[in-house]
C-alpha positions as CSV (number, residue, x, y, z in Angstrom):
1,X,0.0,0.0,0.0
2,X,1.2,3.8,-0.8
3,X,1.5,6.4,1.8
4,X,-1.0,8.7,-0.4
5,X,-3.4,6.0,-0.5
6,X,-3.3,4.7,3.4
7,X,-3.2,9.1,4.0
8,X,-6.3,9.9,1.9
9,X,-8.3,6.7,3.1
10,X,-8.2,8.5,6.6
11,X,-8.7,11.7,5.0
12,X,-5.2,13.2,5.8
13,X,-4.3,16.1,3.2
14,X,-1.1,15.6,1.5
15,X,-0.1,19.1,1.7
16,X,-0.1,19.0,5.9
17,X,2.6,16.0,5.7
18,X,6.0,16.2,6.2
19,X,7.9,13.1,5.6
20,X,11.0,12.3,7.2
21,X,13.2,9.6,6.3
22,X,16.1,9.0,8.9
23,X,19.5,8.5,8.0
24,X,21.9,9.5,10.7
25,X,25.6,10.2,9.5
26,X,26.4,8.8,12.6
27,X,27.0,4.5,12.3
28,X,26.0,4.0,16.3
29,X,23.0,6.6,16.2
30,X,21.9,4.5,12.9
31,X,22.3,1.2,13.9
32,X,20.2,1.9,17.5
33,X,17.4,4.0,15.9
34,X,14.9,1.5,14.9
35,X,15.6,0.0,18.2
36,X,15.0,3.4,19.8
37,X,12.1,3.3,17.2
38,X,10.3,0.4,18.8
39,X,11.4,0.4,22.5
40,X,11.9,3.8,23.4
41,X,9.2,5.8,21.3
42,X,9.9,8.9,23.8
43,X,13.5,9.0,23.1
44,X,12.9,8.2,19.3
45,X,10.2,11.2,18.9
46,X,13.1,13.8,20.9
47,X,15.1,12.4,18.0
48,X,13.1,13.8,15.2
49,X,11.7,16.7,17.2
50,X,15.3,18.2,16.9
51,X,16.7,18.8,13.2
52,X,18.0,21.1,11.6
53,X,16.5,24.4,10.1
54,X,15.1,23.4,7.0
55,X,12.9,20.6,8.6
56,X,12.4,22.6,11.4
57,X,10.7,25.5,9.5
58,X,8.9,22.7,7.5
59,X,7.4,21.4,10.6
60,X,6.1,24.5,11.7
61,X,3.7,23.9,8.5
62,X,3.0,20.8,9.0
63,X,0.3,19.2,10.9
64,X,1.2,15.6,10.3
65,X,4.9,13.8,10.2
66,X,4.7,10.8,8.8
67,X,8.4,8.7,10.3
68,X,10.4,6.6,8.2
69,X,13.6,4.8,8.7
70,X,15.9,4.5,5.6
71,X,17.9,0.9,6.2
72,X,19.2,0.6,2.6
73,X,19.2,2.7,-0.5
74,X,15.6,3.6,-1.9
75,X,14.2,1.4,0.9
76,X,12.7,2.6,4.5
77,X,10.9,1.3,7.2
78,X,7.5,2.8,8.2
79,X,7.5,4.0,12.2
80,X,4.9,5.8,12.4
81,X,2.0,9.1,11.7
82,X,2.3,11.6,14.5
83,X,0.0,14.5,14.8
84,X,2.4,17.9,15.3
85,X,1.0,19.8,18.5
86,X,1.9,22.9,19.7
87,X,5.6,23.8,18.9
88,X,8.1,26.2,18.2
89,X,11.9,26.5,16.1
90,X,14.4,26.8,19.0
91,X,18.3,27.5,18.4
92,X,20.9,24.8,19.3
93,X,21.7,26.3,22.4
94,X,18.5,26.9,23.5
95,X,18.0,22.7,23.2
96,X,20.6,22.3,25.7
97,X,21.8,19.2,23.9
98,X,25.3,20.2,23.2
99,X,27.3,23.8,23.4
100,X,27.3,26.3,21.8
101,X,29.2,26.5,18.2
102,X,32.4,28.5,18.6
103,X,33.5,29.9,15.4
């Protein structure tokens, strides 16, 4: 089954979807995520809920993601649709996840 098609059976509107297909540079982080994926769904969704600018100003559109996992080239693993709540773009610093980027 497509994505459009399982969407529009539920009466989800392309337009309000933002796809995001995983791929951590990082071999540990990308080898542990669809673990993290299926037994830590907290720490998986505080995962995706920090990116980087251009998906983070595309979320702020979007009032569904819809969470894949890309485990070989052209090929991903459906997680999961999550409805996006009330949120905001926040700077690196302000996550609190690592310091700040001396230049």
């Amino acid at each position: 089954m497509l994505l459009n098609d399982m969407l529009a059976k539920r009466g989800i509107k392309l337009d309000g979807v933002l796809v995001f297909r995983h791929t951590p540079h990082e071999r540990g982080l990308r080898d542990v995520l669809p673990w993290l994926a299926d037994e830590q769904p907290g720490v998986f969704n505080a995962y995706q809920q920090t990116q980087g600018p251009a998906a983070q100003n595309a979320m702020l559109r979007a009032r569904y993601v819809a969470s894949f996992i890309g485990h070989e080239v052209g090929k991903a693993v459906f997680i999961g649709l999550y409805k996006v709540g009330e949120h905001r773009a926040i700077t690196r610093e302000q996550s609190g996840r690592c310091p700040p980027i001396r230049r």
